[in-house]
C-alpha positions as CSV (number, residue, x, y, z in Angstrom):
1,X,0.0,0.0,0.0
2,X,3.3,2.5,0.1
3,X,4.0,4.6,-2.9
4,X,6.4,3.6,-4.9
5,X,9.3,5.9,-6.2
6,X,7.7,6.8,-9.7
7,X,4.0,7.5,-8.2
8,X,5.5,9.3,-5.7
9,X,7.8,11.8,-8.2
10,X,5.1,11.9,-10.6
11,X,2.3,13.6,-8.1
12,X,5.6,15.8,-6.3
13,X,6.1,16.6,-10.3
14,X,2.9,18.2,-11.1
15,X,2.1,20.0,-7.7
16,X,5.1,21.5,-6.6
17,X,5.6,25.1,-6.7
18,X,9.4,25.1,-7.6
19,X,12.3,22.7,-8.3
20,X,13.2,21.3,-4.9
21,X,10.1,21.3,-3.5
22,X,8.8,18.5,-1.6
23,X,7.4,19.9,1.2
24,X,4.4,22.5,0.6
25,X,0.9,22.4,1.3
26,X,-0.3,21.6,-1.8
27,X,2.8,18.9,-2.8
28,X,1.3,17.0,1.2
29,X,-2.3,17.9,0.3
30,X,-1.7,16.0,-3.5
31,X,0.4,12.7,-1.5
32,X,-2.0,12.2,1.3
33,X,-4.9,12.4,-1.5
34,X,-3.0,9.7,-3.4
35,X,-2.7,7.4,-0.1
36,X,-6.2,7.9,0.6
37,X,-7.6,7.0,-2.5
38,X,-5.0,4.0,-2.2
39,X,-6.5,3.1,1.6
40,X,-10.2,3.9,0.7
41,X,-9.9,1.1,-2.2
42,X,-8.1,-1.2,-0.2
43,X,-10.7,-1.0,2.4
44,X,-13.5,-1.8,-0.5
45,X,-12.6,-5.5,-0.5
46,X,-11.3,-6.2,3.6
47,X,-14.3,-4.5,5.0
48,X,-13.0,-5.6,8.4
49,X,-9.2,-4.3,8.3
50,X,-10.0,-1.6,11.1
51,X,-6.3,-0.6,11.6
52,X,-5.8,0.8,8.2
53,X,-9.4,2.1,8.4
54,X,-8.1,4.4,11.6
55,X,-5.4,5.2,9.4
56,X,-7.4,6.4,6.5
57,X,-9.2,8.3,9.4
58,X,-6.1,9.9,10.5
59,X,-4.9,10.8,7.4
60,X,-8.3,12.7,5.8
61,X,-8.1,14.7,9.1
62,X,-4.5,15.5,8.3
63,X,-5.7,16.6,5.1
64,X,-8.1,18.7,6.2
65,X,-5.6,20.6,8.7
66,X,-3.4,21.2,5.7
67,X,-6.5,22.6,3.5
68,X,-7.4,24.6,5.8
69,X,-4.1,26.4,6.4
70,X,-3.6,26.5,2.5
71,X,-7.3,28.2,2.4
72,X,-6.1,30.8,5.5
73,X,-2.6,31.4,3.6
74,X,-3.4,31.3,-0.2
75,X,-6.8,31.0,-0.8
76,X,-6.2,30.5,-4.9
77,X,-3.8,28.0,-4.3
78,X,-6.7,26.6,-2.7
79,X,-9.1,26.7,-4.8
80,X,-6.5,25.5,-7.6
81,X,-5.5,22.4,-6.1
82,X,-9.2,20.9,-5.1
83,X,-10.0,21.6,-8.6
84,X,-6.5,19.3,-9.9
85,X,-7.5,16.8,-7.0
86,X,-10.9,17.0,-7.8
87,X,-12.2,17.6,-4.4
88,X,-15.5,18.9,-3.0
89,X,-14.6,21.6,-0.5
């Protein structure tokens, strides 16, 4: 369920906001959006896996933290990235 290394450059590729970066809001918004989608299928077919179901908990409210400080701090960088990520915000 990890990303692998190509996965993991491609979504860093097309939400960064300058060479090096790995780091910004919208680069961990973009990889905990990956990993949820990821979780959220794997929970489709072992219904009863409750461990990575807390996780898929704890990482949508991790999400949410980091939208809502990207909202606060840049509110078109905001509204940019849930329309790439297609998210309903």
């Amino acid at each position: 369920m990890a990303l692998t290394l190509d996965a993991r450059r491609k979504v860093i590729g097309s939400h960064r906001r300058h060479e090096k970066d790995t780091g910004s809001p919208e680069v961990q918004v973009a990889m905990l959006t990956h990993r949820i989608r990821s979780i959220s299928d794997h929970l489709q077919t072992n219904k009863k896996d409750n461990h990575s179901r807390r996780g898929l908990v704890m990482m949508v409210g991790q999400r949410n933290r980091l939208l809502r400080y990207l909202a606060r701090t840049n509110p078109q960088g905001y509204q940019d990235l849930i329309a790439r990520l297609g998210l309903r915000k």
